[in-house]
C-alpha positions in Angstrom: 57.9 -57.9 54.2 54.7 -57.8 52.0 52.8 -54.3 51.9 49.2 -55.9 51.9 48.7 -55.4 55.5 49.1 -51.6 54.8 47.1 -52.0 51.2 43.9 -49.9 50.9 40.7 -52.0 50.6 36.8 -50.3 49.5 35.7 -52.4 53.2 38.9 -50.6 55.3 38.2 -47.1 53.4 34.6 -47.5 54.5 35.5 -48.6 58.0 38.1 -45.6 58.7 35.5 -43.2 56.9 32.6 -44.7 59.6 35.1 -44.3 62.7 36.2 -40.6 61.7 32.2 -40.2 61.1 31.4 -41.6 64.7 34.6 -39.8 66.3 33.1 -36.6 65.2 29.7 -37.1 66.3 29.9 -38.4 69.5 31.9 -35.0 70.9 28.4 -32.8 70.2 26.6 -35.8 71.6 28.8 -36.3 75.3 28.9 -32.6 75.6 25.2 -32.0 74.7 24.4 -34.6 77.7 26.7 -33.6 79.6 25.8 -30.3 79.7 21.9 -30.6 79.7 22.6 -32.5 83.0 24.4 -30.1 85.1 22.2 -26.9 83.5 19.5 -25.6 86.2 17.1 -23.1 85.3 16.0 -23.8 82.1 13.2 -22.5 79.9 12.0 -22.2 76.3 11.9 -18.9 75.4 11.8 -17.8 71.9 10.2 -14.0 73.1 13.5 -12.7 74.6 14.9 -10.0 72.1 17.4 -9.5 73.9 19.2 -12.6 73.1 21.3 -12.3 70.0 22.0 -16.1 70.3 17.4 -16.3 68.8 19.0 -14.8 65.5 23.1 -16.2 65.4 22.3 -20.1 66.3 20.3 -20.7 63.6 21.8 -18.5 60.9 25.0 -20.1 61.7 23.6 -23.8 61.3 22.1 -23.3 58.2 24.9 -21.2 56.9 27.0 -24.5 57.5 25.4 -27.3 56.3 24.7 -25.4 53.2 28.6 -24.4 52.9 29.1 -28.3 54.1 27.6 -29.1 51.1 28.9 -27.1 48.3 32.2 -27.4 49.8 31.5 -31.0 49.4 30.1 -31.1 46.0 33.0 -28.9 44.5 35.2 -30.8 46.1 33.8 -33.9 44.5 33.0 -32.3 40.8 37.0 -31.3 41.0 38.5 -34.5 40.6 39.6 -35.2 37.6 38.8 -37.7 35.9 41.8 -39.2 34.9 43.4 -39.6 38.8 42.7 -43.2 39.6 40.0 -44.8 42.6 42.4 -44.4 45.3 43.2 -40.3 44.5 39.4 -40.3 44.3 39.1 -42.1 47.5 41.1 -39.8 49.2 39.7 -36.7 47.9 36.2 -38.0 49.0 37.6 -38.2 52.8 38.8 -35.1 52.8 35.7 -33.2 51.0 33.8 -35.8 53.7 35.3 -34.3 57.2 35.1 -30.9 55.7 31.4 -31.5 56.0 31.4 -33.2 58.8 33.0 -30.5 60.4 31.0 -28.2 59.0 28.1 -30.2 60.9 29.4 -30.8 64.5 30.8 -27.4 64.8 27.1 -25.7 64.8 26.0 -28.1 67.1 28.8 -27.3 69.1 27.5 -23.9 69.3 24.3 -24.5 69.8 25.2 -26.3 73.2 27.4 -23.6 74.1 24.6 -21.0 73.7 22.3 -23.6 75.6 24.7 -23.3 78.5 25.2 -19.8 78.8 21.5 -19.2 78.4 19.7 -21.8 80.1 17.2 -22.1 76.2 16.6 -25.5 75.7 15.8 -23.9 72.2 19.5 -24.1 71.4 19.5 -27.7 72.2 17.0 -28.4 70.0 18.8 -27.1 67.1 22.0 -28.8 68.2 19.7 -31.9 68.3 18.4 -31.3 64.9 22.3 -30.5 63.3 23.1 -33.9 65.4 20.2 -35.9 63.6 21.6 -34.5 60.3 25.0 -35.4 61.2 24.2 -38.9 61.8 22.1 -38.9 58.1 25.7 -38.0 56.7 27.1 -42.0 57.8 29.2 -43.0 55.0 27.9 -46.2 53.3 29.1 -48.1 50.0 26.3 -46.9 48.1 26.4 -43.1 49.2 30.7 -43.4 48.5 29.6 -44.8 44.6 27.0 -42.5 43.9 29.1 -39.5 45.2 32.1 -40.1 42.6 30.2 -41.4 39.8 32.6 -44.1 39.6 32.7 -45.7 35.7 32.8 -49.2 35.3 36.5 -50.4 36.3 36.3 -48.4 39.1 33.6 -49.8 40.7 33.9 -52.9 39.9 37.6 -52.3 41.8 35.2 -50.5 44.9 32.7 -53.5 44.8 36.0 -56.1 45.3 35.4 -55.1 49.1 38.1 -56.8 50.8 40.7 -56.7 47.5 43.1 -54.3 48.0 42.9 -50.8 46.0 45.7 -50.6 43.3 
């Protein structure tokens, strides 16, 4: 009858953020393999000007980590600061797979562009987005430094298995 068992603790918040974190990552990773495996014919070509893909894969992956991250940071500097830690908490998961969206979906088009062109050069940069993607993990620390949590807060964030009031 209790509601404990559906209560939200700083160690379950941490361990849903980590699975949505892994969930996203692994699609760019399966499809990456998957696809340099059953691509013949490939090169590394950087002199074809020709291919638009030279100029649009890597505008488009810096383009969105750096909107990841101002969406994320406006996201975070928005909350106000009288909504309590579990607002806060949930406004961090959200602004979080904005970014993380914003970071697989590049990569995404980099293997697509690797596919239809045979350029291992795309796969490189889908490699390099990946290797940023996986920097992004969610961890205690990075969750705490993020929302500048004040003193009740975190000690409520640092009572890890306590549920969230």
């Amino acid at each position: 009858m209790g509601t404990q068992g559906h209560s939200l603790t700083p160690n379950g918040f941490i361990k849903t953020l980590s699975i949505l974190h892994m969930g996203l990552i692994s699609g760019p990773i399966l499809f990456g393999a998957i696809i340099y495996f059953q691509t013949q014919n490939t090169s590394f070509n950087f002199s074809n000007t020709s291919d638009i893909y030279l100029m649009v894969v890597p505008i488009v992956a810096v383009s969105c980590i750096f909107l990841g991250d101002f969406i994320f940071k406006q996201s975070i500097k928005n909350i106000p600061k009288t909504v309590n830690l579990k607002q806060k908490l949930a406004r961090f998961q959200t602004a979080s797979i904005i970014k993380y969206a914003l970071a697989e979906a590049p990569a995404l088009f980099g293997i697509v562009a690797f596919m239809i062109t045979g350029n291992m050069a795309y796969l490189v940069v889908s490699v390099v987005l990946i290797l940023y993607f996986f920097m992004l993990k969610p961890s205690k620390d990075k969750i705490e430094r993020s929302l500048n949590l004040n003193g009740e807060e975190k000690n409520q964030f640092n009572r890890l298995d306590q549920p969230i009031p």
